[in-house]
C-alpha positions, 0 to 999 in steps of 0.5 A: 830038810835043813842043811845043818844037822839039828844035833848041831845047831845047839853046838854053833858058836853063835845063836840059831836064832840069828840064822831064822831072822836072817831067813825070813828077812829073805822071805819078807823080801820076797813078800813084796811081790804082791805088796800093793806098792809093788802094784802102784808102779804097774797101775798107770801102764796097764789102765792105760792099755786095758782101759780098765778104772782105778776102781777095777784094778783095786779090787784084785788087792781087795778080794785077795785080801778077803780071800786071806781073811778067811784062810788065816785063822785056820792057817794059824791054827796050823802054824802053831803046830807045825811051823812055818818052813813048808808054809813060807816055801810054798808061798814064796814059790807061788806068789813069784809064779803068778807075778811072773805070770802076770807078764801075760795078763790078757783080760781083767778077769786073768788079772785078778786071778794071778795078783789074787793069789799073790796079794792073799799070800801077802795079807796072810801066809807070810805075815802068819809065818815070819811073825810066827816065827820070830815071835817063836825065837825071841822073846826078851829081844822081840821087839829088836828082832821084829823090827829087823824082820820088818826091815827085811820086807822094808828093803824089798819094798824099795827094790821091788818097785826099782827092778819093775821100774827098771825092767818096765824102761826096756821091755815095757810093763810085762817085763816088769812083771817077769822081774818081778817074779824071778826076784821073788823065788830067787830072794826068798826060797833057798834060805827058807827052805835050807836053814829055817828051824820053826822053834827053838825047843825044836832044836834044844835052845830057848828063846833069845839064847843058848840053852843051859841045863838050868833054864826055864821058860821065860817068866814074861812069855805068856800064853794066852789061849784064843778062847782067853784072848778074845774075853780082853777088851784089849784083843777087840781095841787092838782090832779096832786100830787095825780097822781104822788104820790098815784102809789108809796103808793100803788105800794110800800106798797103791794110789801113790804113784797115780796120783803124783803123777796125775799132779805132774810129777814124771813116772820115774820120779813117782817110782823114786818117792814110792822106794823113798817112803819105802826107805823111811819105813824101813828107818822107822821099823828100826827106831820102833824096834829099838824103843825102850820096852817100858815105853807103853806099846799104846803109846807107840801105836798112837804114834802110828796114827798121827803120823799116817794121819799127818802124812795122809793130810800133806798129800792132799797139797802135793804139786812138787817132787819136795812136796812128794817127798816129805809127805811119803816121808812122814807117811812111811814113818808111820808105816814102819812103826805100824808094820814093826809094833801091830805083831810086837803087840800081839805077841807081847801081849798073848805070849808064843804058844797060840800066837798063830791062833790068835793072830789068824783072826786079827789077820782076818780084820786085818786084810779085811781092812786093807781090802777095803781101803784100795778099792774104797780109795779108788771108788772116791776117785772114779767119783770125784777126778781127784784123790782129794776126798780119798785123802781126806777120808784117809786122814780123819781113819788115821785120827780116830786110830789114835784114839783107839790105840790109847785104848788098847793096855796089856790084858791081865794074864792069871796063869792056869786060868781058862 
């Protein structure tokens, strides 16, 4: 139950709606725990003991993925129904369960069971309900208000491999893993389960503002069904993006840290590039956000491709700290516009009322997409000994995105039609 009274919240000198962004900020921190850059600092350390391959340990984000590609679509259903509080409280609870738990890892197969779990709540839940939930709160402000709730997960992003890394010095990898869990459950669940409100009609306000007695829903705030979305072009251009671009964040992002090390640069310096680019997706989810909303949204998705692409590319020449981090730094630019813009998208393009409905079967391609591009990028280099033709492969993905991007205009809506 909230602890502020709903009879209240319509009175508070201030916007509720601040207060819900505020909250799954908390819960985009606490996401982390199964991001795969969270993973990247644990590969080395547990290959090492366990023997197991690249190729092998990839695969845990991969089926975790594939698992969230099939729950998300029925998940979305249930979203907008109901909200988001009791789902983000749930997964918050078990993804730091099976993070702290992961400290007892004894065999592959234990592995992939708990990083499954984690990893599934990552692709699916929580990007259903903290983007549900903002997009429910505010329209004229989304794209501001979006790229804050991204930023939330950009901070945690950088912290959560600091605090494996610094649990990981004393106490090994376990520990690491035992951090990591207890920050979850701490950062994310109060919040969460105390003050988050799933609409603003729930509580008598509308979005972006308090309610007065004249207003109206907003005139830009459209409502596409699911049935009409899937009819546009847009809907499948968009997937298409998606297709192309989440198997480089994914594929890229877990193989960092290996890789830099397997070029000579130290475990922590490695840990410290990770949370660099960390840092500057967390810059680009803000400066994405705050783009002027007549600026095409195409445009700034194909701005997404060329920079992944870009910093795909100069990691290819990485044998240096400075190296590592110029290439993390444009890679993470691309990131966080691709983390802030893809739910913009999405919801400025088919409008509140059935946004879960629709972005459960764009999640579906989504995770799908990211599954592939870990275990694709650790296949390559099982094969070849290097990460070069990973990298190359990253690159050319990148490249056509744009292209698809480009592609992707905002669909005609005709009100009452369908």
């Amino acid at each position: 139950m909230n602890t502020v009274p709903r009879w209240l919240i319509p009175r508070l000198p201030f916007y509720y709606g601040w207060v819900v962004l505020a909250c799954v900020c908390c819960a985009g921190m606490s996401r982390q725990g199964g991001a795969v850059a969270t993973l990247s600092v644990f590969v080395s350390p547990m290959t090492a003991e366990f023997g197991w391959s690249r190729t092998a340990i990839s695969g845990a984000v991969s089926l975790g993925g594939i698992l969230a590609a099939i729950l998300s679509p029925k998940l979305g259903r249930y979203l907008d129904r109901s909200g988001a509080r009791l789902v983000l409280c749930i997964v918050i609870l078990l993804t730091g369960l099976c993070d702290a738990l992961l400290s007892l890892t004894a065999s592959l197969p234990m592995f992939y069971l708990l990083f499954c779990v984690a990893r599934m709540n990552f692709a699916g839940p929580f990007d259903l309900g903290i983007y549900g939930a903002v997009s429910n709160w505010f329209v004229a402000k989304r794209a501001f208000a979006t790229a804050i709730a991204t930023m939330g997960g950009m901070v945690g992003l950088v912290t959560m491999p600091l605090i494996a890394q610094a649990a990981m010095a004393g106490g090994g990898w376990r520990a690491g893993w035992l951090a990591i869990g207890g920050a979850v459950v701490l950062i994310g669940f109060v919040p969460v389960s105390l003050l988050l409100v799933a609409r603003p009609e729930d509580v008598g306000l509308v979005p972006d503002r308090q309610a007065s007695a004249t207003d109206t829903p907003p005139a830009a705030d459209i409502s596409f069904t699911r049935a009409e979305a899937l009819r546009t072009p847009t809907f499948w251009f968009l997937s298409l993006f998606t297709l192309l671009v989440y198997p480089v964040q994914a594929g890229v992002s877990l193989h960092q840290a290996p890789l830099l090390i397997e070029r000579g640069l130290s475990p922590a310096v490695a840990a410290t590039v990770v949370s660099s680019f960390s840092v500057l997706s967390g810059v680009a989810t803000l400066c994405f956000g705050l783009v002027p909303r007549w600026v095409p949204i195409r445009l700034r998705l194909a701005m997404v491709g060329g920079l992944l692409c870009l910093g795909s590319a100069l990691m290819l020449s990485v044998h240096s700290a400075m190296q590592a981090y110029i290439a993390a730094g444009f890679f993470g630019l691309g990131i966080g516009g691709l983390l802030t813009m893809l739910p913009i998208a999405w919801a400025d393009y088919y409008g509140r009322k059935s946004y879960g409905a629709i972005r459960g079967i764009a999640l579906s391609v989504q995770v799908l997409a990211q599954a592939a591009g870990p275990v694709l990028s650790g296949a390559l280099r099982d094969a070849t000994g290097s990460y070069d033709l990973s990298l190359t492969v990253c690159a050319a993905l990148a490249a056509s995105g744009i292209a698809a991007a480009a592609l992707a205009r905002p669909p005609v809506y005709k009100a009452g039609a369908g």
